[in-house]
Residue frames as a rotation matrix with the C-alpha (Angstrom) as fourth column:
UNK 1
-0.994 0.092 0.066 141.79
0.107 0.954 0.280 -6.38
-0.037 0.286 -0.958 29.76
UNK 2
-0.073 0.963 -0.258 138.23
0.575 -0.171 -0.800 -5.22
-0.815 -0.207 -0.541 30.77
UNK 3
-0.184 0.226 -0.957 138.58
-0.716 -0.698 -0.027 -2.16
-0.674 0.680 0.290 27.99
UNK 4
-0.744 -0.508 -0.434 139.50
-0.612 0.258 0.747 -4.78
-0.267 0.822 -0.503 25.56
UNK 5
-0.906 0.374 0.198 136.57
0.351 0.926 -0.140 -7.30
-0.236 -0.057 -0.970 26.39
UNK 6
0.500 0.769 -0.399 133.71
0.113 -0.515 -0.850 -4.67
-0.859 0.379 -0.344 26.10
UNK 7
-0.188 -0.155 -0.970 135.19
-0.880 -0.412 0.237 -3.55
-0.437 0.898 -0.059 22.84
UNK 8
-0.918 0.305 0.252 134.78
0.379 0.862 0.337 -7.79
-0.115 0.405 -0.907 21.62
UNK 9
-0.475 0.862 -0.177 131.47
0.661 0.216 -0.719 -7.54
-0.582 -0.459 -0.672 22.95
UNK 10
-0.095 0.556 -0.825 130.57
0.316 -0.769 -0.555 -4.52
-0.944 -0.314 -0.103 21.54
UNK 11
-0.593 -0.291 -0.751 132.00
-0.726 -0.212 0.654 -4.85
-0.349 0.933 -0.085 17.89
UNK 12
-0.943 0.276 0.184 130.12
0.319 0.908 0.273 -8.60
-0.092 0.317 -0.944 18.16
UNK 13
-0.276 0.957 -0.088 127.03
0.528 0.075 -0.846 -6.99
-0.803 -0.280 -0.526 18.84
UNK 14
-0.115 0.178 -0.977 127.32
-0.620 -0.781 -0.069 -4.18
-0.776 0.598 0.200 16.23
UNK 15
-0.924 -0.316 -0.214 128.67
-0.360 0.539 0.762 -7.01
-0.126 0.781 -0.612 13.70
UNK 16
-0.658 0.683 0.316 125.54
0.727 0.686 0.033 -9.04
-0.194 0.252 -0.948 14.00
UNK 17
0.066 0.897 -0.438 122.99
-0.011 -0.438 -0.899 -6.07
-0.998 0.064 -0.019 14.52
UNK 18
-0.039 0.058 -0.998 124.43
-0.868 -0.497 0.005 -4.97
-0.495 0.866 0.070 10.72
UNK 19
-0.970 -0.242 -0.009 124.27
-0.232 0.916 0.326 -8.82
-0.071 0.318 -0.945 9.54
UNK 20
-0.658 0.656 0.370 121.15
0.600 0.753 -0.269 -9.30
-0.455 0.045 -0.889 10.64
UNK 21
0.285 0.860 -0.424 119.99
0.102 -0.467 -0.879 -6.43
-0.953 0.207 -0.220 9.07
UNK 22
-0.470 -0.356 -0.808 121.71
-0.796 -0.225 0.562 -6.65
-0.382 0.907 -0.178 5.69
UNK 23
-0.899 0.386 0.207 120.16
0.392 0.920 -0.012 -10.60
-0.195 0.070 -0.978 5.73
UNK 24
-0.239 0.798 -0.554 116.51
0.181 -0.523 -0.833 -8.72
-0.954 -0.300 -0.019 6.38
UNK 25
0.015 0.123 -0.992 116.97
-0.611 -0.785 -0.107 -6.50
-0.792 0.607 0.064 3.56
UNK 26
-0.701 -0.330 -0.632 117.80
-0.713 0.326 0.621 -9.00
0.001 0.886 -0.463 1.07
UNK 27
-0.659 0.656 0.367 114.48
0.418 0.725 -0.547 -11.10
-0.626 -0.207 -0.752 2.22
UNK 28
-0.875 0.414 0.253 112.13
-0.038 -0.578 0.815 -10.63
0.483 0.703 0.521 -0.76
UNK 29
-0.708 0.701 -0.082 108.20
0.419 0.324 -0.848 -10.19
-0.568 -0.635 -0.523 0.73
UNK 30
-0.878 0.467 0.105 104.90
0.079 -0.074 0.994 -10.75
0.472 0.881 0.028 -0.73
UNK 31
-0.666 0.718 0.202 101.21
-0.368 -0.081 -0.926 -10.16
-0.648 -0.691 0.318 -0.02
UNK 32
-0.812 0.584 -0.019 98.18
0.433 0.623 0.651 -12.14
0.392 0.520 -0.759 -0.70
UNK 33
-0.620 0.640 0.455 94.97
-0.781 -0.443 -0.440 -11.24
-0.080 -0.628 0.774 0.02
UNK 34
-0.981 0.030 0.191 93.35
0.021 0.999 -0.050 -14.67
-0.192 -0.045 -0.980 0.60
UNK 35
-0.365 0.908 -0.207 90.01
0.031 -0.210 -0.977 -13.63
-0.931 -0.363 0.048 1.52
UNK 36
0.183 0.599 -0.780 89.30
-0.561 -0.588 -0.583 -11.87
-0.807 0.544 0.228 -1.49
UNK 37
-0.533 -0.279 -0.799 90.74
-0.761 0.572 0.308 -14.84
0.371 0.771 -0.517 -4.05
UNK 38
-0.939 0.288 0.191 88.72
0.189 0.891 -0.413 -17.40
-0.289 -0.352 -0.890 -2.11
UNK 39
-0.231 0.811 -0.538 85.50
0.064 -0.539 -0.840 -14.86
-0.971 -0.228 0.072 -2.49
UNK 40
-0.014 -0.146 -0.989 86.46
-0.851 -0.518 0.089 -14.40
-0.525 0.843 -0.117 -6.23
UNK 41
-0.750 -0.575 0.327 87.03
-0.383 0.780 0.496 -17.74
-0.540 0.247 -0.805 -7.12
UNK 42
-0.347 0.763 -0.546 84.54
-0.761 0.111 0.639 -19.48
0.548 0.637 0.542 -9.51
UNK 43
-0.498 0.262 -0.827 84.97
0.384 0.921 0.061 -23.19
0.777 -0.287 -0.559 -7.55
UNK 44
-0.933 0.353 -0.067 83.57
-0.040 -0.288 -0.957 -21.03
-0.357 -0.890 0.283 -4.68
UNK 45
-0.086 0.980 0.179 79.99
-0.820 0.032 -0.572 -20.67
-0.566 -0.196 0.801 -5.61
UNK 46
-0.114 0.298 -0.948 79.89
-0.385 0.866 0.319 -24.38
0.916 0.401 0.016 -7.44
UNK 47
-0.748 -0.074 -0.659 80.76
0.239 0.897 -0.372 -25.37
0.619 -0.436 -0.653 -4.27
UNK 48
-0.792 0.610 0.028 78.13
-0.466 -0.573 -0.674 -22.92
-0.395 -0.547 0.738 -2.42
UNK 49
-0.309 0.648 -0.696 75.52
-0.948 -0.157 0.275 -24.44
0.069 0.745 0.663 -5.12
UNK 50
-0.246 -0.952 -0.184 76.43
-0.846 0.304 -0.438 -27.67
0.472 0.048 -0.880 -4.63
UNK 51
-0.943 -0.320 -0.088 76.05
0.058 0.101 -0.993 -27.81
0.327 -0.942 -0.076 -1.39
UNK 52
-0.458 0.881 -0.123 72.45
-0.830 -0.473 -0.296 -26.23
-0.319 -0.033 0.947 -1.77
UNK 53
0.167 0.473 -0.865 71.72
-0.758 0.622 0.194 -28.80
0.630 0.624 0.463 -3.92
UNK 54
-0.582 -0.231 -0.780 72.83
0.005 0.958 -0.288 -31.60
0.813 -0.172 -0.556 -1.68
UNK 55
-0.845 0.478 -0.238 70.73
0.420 0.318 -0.850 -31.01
-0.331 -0.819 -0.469 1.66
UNK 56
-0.895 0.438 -0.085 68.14
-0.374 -0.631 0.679 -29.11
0.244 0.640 0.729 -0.68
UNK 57
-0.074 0.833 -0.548 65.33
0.243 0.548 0.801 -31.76
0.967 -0.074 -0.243 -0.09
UNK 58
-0.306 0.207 -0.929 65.76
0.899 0.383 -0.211 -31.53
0.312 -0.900 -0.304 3.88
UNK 59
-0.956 0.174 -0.235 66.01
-0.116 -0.964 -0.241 -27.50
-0.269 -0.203 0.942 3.88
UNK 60
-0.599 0.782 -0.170 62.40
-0.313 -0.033 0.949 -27.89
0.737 0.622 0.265 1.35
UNK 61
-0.139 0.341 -0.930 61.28
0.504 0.833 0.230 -30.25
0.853 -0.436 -0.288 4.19
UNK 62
-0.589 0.101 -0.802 61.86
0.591 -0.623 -0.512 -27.28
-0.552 -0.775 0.307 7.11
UNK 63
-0.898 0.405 -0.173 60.69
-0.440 -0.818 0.370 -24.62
0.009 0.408 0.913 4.86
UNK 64
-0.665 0.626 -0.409 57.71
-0.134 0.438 0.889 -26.67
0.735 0.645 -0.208 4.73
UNK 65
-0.160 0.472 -0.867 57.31
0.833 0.535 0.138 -27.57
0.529 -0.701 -0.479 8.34
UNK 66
-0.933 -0.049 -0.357 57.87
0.159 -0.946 -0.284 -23.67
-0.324 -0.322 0.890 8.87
UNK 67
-0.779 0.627 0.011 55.14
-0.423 -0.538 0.729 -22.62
0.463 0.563 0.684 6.75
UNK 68
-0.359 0.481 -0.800 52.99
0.267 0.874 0.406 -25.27
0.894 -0.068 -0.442 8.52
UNK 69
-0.169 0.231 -0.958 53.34
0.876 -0.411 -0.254 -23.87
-0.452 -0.882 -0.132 12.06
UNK 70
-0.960 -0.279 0.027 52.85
0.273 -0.909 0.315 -20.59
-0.063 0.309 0.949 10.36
UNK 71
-0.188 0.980 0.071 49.05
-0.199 -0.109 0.974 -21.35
0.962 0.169 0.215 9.10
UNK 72
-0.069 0.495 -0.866 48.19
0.888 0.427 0.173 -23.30
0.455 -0.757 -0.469 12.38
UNK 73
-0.465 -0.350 -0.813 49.47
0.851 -0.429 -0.302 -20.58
-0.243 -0.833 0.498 14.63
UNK 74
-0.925 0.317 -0.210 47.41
-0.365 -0.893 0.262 -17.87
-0.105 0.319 0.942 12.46
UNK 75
-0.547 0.789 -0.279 44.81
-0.042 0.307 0.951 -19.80
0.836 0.532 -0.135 12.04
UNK 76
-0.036 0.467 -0.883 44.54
0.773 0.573 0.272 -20.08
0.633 -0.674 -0.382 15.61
UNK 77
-0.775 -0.416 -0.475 44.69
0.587 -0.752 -0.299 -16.30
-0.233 -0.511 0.827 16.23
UNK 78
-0.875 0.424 -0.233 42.29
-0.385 -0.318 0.867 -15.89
0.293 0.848 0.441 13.60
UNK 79
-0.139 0.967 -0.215 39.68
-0.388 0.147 0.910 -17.84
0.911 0.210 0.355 14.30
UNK 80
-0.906 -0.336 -0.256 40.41
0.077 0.463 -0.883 -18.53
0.415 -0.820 -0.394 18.32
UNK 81
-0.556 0.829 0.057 36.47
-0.544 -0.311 -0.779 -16.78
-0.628 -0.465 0.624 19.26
UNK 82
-0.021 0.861 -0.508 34.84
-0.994 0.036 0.101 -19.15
0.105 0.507 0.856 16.90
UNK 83
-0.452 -0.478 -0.753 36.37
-0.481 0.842 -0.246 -22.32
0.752 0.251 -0.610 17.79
UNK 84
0.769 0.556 -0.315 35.38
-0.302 0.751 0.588 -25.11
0.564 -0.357 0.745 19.95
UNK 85
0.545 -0.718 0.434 37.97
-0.760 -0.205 0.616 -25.93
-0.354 -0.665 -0.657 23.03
UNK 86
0.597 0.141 0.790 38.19
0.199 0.928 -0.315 -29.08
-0.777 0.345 0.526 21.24
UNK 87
0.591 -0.401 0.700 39.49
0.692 -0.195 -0.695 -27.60
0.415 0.895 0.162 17.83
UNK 88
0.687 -0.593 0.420 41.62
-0.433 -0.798 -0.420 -25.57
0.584 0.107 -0.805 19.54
UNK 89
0.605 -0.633 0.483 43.18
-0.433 0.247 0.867 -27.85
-0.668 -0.733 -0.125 21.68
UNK 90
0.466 -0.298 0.833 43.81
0.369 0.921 0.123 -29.89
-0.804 0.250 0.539 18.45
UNK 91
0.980 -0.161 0.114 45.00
-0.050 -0.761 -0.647 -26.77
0.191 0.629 -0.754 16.78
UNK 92
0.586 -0.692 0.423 47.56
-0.784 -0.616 0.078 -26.28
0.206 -0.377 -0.903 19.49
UNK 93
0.699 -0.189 0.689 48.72
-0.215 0.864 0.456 -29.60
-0.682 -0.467 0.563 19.39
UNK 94
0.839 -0.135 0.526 49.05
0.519 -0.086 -0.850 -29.48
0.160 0.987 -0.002 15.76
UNK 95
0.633 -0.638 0.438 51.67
-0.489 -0.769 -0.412 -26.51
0.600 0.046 -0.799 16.81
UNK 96
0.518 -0.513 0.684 53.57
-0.579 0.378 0.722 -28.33
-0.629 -0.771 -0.101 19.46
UNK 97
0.773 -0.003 0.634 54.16
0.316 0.869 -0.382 -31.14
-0.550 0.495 0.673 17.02
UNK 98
0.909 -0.187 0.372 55.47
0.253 -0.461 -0.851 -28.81
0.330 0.868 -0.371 14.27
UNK 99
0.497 -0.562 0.661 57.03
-0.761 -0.649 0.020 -27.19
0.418 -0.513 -0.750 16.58
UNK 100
0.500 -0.548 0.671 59.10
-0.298 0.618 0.727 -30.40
-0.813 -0.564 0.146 17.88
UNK 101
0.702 -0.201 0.683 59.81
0.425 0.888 -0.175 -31.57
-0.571 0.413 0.709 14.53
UNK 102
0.782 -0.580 0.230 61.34
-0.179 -0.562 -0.808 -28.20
0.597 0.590 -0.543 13.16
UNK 103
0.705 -0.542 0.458 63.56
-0.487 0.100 0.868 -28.82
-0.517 -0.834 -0.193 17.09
UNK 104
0.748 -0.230 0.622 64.32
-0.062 0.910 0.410 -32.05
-0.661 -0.345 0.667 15.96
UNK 105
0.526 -0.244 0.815 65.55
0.850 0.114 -0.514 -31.34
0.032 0.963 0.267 11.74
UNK 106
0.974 0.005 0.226 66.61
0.035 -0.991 -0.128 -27.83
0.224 0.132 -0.966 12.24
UNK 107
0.651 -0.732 0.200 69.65
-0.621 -0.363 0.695 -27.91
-0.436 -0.577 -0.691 14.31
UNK 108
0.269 -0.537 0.800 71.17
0.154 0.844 0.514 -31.06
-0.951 -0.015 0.310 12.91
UNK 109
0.751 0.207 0.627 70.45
0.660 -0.272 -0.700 -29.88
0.026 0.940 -0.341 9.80
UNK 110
0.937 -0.281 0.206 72.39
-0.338 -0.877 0.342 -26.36
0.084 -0.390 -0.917 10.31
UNK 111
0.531 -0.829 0.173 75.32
-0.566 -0.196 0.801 -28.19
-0.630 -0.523 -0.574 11.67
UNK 112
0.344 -0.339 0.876 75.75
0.674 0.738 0.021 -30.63
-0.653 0.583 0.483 8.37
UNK 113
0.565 -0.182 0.805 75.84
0.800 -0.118 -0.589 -28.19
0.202 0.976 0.079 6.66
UNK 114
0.771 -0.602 0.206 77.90
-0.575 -0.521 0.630 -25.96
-0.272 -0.605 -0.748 8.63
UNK 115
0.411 -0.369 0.833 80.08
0.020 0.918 0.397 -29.35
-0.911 -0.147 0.385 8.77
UNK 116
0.474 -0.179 0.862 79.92
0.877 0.014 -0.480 -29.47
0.074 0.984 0.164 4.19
UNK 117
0.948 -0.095 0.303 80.93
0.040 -0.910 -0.412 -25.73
0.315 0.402 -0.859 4.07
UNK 118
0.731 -0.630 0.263 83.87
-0.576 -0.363 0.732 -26.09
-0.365 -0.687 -0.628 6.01
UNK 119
-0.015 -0.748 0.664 85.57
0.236 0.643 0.729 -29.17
-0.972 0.168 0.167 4.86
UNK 120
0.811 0.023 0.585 84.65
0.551 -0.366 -0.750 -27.68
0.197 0.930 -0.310 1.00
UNK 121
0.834 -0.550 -0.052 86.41
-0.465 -0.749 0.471 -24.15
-0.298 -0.369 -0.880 2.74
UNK 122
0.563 -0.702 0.436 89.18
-0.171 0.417 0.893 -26.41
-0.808 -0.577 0.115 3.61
UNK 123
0.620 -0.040 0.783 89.55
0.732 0.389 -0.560 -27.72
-0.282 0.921 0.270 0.17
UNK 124
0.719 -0.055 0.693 89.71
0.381 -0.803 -0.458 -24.45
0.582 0.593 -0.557 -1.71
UNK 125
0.840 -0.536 0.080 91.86
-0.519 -0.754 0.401 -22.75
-0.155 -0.379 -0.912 1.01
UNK 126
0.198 -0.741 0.642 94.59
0.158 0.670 0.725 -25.88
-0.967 -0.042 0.250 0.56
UNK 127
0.453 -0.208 0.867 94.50
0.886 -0.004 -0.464 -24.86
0.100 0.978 0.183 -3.32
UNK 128
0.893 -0.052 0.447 95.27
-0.183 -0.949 0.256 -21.34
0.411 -0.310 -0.857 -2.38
UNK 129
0.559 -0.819 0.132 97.84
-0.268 -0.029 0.963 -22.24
-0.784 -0.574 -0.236 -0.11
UNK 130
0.438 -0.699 0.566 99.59
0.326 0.710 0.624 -24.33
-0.838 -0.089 0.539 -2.86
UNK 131
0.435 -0.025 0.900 99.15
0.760 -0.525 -0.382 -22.00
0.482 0.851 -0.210 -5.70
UNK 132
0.879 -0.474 0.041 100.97
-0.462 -0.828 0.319 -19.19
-0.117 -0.300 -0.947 -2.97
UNK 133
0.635 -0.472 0.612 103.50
0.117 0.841 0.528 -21.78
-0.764 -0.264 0.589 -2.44
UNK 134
0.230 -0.492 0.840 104.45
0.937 0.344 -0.055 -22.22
-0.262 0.799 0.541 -6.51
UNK 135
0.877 0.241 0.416 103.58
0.259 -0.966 0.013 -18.38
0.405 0.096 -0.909 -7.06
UNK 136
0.862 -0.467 0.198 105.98
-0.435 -0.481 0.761 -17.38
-0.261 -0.742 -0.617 -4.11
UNK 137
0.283 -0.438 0.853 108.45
0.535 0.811 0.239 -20.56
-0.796 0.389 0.463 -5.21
UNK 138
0.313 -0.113 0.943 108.68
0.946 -0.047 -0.320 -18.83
0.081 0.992 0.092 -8.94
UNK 139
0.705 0.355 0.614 108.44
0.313 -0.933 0.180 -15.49
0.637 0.065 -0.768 -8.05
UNK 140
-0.379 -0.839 -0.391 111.48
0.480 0.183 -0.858 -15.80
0.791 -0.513 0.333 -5.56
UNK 141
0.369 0.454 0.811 109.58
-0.472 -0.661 0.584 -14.60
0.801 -0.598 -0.030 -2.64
UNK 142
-0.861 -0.456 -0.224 111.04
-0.010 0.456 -0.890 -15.54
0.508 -0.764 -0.397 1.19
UNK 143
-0.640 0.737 -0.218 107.79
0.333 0.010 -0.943 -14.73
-0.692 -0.676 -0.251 3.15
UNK 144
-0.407 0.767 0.497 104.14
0.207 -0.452 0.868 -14.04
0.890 0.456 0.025 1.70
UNK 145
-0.958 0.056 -0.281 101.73
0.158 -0.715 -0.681 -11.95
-0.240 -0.697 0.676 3.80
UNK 146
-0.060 0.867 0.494 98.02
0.975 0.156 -0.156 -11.92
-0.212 0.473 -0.855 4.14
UNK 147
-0.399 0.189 0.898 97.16
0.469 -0.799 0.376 -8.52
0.788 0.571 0.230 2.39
UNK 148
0.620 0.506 0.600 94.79
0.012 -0.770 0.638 -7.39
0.785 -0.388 -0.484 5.80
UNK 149
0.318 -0.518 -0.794 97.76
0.781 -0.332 0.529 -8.08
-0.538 -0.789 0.298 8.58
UNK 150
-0.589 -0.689 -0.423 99.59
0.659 -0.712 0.243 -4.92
-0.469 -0.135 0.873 6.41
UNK 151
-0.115 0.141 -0.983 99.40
0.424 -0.888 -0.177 -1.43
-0.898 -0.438 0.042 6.31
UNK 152
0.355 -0.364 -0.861 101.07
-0.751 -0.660 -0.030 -0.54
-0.557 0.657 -0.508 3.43
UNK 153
0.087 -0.627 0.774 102.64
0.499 0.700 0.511 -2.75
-0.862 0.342 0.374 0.78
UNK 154
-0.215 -0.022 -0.976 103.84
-0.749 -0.638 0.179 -1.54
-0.627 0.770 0.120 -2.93
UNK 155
0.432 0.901 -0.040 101.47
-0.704 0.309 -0.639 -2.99
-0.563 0.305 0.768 -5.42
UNK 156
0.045 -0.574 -0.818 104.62
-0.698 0.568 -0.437 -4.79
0.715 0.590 -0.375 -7.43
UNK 157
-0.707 -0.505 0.495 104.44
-0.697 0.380 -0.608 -6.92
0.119 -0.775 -0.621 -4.60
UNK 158
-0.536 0.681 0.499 101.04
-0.685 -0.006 -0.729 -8.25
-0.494 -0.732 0.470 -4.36
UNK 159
-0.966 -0.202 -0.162 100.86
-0.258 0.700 0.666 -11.71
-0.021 0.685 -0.728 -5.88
UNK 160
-0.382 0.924 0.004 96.81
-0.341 -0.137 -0.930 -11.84
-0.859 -0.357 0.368 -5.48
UNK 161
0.381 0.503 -0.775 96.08
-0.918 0.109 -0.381 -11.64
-0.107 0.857 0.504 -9.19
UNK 162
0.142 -0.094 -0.985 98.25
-0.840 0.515 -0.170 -14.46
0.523 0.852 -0.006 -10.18
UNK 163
-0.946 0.188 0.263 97.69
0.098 0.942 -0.320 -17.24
-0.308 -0.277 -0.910 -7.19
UNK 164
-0.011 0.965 -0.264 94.07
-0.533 -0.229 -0.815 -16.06
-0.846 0.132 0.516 -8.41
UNK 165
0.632 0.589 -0.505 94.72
-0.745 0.282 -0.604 -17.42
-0.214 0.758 0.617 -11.85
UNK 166
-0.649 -0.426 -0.630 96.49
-0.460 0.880 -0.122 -20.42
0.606 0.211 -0.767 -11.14
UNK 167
-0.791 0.598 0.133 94.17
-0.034 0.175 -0.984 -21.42
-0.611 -0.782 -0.118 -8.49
UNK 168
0.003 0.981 -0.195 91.24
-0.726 -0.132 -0.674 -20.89
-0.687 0.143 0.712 -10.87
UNK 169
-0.262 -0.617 -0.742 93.02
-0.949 0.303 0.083 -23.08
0.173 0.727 -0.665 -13.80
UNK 170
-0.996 -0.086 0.014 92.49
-0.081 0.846 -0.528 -25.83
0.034 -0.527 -0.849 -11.28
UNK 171
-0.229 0.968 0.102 89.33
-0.968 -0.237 0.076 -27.17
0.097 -0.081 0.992 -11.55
C-alpha cells in the first residue's frame, strides 16, 4: 500500500512538473524597451518645452536674482580697499537679501517643476502602457518584458518599434 502511494505521488508530481512546463512553453513573451520609446518619443520634448515655457518667467526671475548676487559679491571683492564701511555694509546687505530671495523662489520653484515633469512622465508612460497593452493584445503576446530586466531576447520578439509608432500616432 505504501509502494503504491509513493508511486500516486510521484507520477502526480511528474504529471504536473511536465504540464506545467508544456503550459510555459506555449506562453508567447515579448520585450519592450520603455525607456528608450519614452526618450524617442516626439510628445516627449513638447512636453519638456512646454514645461520650459510655463515656469519660464520665474526661472528668468532666478537667473536674474543669480546674476545680481553675482555683481554685488564681485563687486565687493573688487573694490572692498576702496570702500567706505558704510558702502560695504550696504553692499553686504544687498547680498544677504539676494541671497534670501534666491532661498525663498529657488526651492519651490525646483519642486513645481519637479511636480509638472512627473505628472507629464505619468501621462506619456500611461500611453506606453496602453499602446503595449493593444500591441501585446494583437500580437498574441502572454507577458511583455522591459527590454533592460533581460539578457538575451531574439529580436522577432521585441515589440519596441511598433508600441513606438502607435504611441507616437497619438497626439
Amino acid at each position: 500500500m505504501k509502494k503504491l502511494a509513493k508511486y500516486a505521488i510521484a507520477s502526480a508530481m511528474l504529471g504536473s512538473a511536465m504540464f506545467s512546463t508544456a503550459a510555459m512553453a506555449e506562453q508567447k513573451i515579448g520585450v519592450v524597451n520603455v525607456q528608450e520609446i519614452f526618450q524617442s518619443l516626439p510628445q516627449a520634448a513638447e512636453i519638456q518645452n512646454a514645461i520650459q515655457m510655463e515656469f519660464k518667467e520665474q526661472v528668468d526671475e532666478v537667473n536674474l536674482l543669480q546674476r545680481d548676487g553675482q555683481l554685488y559679491t564681485e563687486k565687493l571683492q573688487r573694490d572692498a580697499a576702496t570702500m567706505s564701511a558704510q558702502e560695504k555694509k550696504e553692499l553686504e546687505e544687498k547680498i544677504l537679501s539676494v541671497r534670501e530671495q534666491l532661498s525663498q523662489k529657488v526651492q519651490p520653484l525646483q519642486q513645481n517643476i519637479q511636480r509638472r515633469q512627473n505628472e507629464e512622465r505619468n501621462k506619456l508612460l500611461a500611453l506606453i502602457k496602453q499602446a503595449i497593452d493593444a500591441v501585446a493584445a494583437k500580437e498574441g503576446y502572454d507577458i511583455v518584458l522591459d527590454a533592460p530586466a533581460i539578457v538575451y531576447v531574439d529580436e522577432s520578439n521585441d515589440l519596441s518599434q511598433q508600441v513606438f509608432d502607435q504611441v507616437s500616432k497619438i497626439n
